[in-house]
Steps between C-alpha positions, in 0.01 A plus 500: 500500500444173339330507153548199364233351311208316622501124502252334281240262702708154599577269726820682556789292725562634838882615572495337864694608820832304450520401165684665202387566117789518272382706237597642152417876462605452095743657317397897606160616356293489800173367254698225414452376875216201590250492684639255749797738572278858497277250783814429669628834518130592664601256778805492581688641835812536384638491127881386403570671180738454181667802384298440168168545619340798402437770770151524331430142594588515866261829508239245461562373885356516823579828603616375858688191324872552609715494175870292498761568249674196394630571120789328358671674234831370320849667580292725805495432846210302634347263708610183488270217426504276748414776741203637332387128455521501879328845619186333290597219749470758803170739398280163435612341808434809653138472365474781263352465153794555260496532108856440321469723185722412255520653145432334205381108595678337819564190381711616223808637539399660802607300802125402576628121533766568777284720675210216483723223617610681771182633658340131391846367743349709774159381492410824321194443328540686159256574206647659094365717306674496169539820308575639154859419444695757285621222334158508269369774620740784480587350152136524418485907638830528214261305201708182530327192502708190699321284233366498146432230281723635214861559747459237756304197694725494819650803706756479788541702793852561636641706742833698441668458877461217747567573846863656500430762266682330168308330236409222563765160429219259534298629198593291201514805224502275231236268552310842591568660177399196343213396661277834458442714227474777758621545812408733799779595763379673798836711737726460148608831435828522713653173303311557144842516365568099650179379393454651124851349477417182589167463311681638187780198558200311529410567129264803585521723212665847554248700367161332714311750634540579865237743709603595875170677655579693844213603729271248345151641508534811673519847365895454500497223258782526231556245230852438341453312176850373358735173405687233714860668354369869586285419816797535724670875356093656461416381860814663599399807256155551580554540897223281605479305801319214645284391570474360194358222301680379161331273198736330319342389133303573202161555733673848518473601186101494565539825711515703136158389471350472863655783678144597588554741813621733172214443365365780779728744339403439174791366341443213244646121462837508413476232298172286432676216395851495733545124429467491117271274426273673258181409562250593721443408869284155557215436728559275705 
């Protein structure tokens, strides 16, 4: 049955026969999802889902909506893109309502833009509906803020494979390492070993802290806090799999003080001062 929650009073868009709403669902917690999608999801005839969108999420749709499988996970078999691109081609034109849920946001890192530009090629009219990416938000569920006044004014987002599988040989590590005091790589964790190397030939420090969190924001979550030299052998240790989000930088070092789901449990702070400055927080 659905449950999902009622919809405040709005002048809610209308999912029309025909058209298709590429949508983020968010990086797993179902309450993390908008409005705009939970509306979607209400309307929709058929949904084409990412293998990271909750099952609690699509619980939330109409119960006679049909439901379409279309993860992508590295190193498993799956579909390939061009061909789910194309069935969202084939259900519009074949005037159903369709909602593309994607996790996290669509537009990053997700293959939102392909899957745009190719509906948009085939007179397709399209609507998004960003979401939470883990990027920020699965770092935020861990108590690691992408920015702080005392570690960093800029943040870059990088992912660790381009299309073949291998890391990428477009990504300039250097300027990368140099550019941002911390750095977020999104599908890193199979060539952490390539990319701490490069960032530590790039004058990274050996010892900067390093967090991988797997199963951002669901009850799954695990966080692996470590260094660029160890990140590599304690991935490998630890067991744990993607997908996974890593933070590169001193931002990490925040977690000691802001890993607030503990909080529930009743552990305290780690550390109330992790970055050493000795004095007490600011207003703003």
């Amino acid at each position: 049955m659905n449950d999902s929650p009622p919809l405040p009073a709005a002048d809610w868009p209308e999912l029309l026969p025909g058209w298709v709403w590429l949508c983020g669902a968010g990086p797993g917690d179902p309450g993390l999802l908008t409005l705009h999608a939970l509306n979607a999801l209400r309307q929709a005839d058929v949904i084409v889902y990412d293998a990271l969108v909750a099952p609690g999420i699509l619980d939330w749709a109409r119960p006679d909506a049909e439901m379409i499988y279309a993860g992508k996970r590295g190193g498993k078999p799956s579909t390939k893109q061009q061909d789910i691109s194309l069935r969202l081609v084939d259900l519009a034109k074949a005037g159903k309502r369709v909602l593309r849920l994607k996790g996290g946001d669509p537009f990053v890192f997700g293959r939102g833009g392909e899957e745009a530009q190719t509906l948009v090629q085939h007179g397709i009219p399209v609507r998004i509906i960003p979401g939470i990416s883990a990027g920020i938000g699965g770092l935020a569920y861990a108590g690691i803020p992408v920015t702080h006044r005392d570690v960093n004014q800029s943040v870059t987002f990088v992912t660790g494979h381009d299309q073949s599988g291998n890391t990428p040989t477009s990504l300039n590590w250097h300027a990368i390492s140099n550019a941002s005091p911390v750095l977020v790589i999104y599908m890193g964790t199979k060539h952490i070993g390539q990319i701490a190397a490069a960032l530590m030939a790039a004058g990274r420090g050996s010892d900067e802290p390093v967090a991988i969190v797997t199963n951002a924001t669901t009850p799954d979550q695990n966080v692996l806090e470590t260094t660029l030299a160890t990140v590599e052998a304690d991935i490998k240790t630890s067991g744990i799999a993607p997908p996974a989000v890593i933070c590169v930088g001193r931002s990490v070092l925040l977690r000691q003080v802001l890993d607030w789901q503990s909080f529930a449990t009743g552990e305290a702070p780690r550390n109330l001062d992790p970055l050493g400055r000795g004095r007490p927080a600011e207003a703003p």
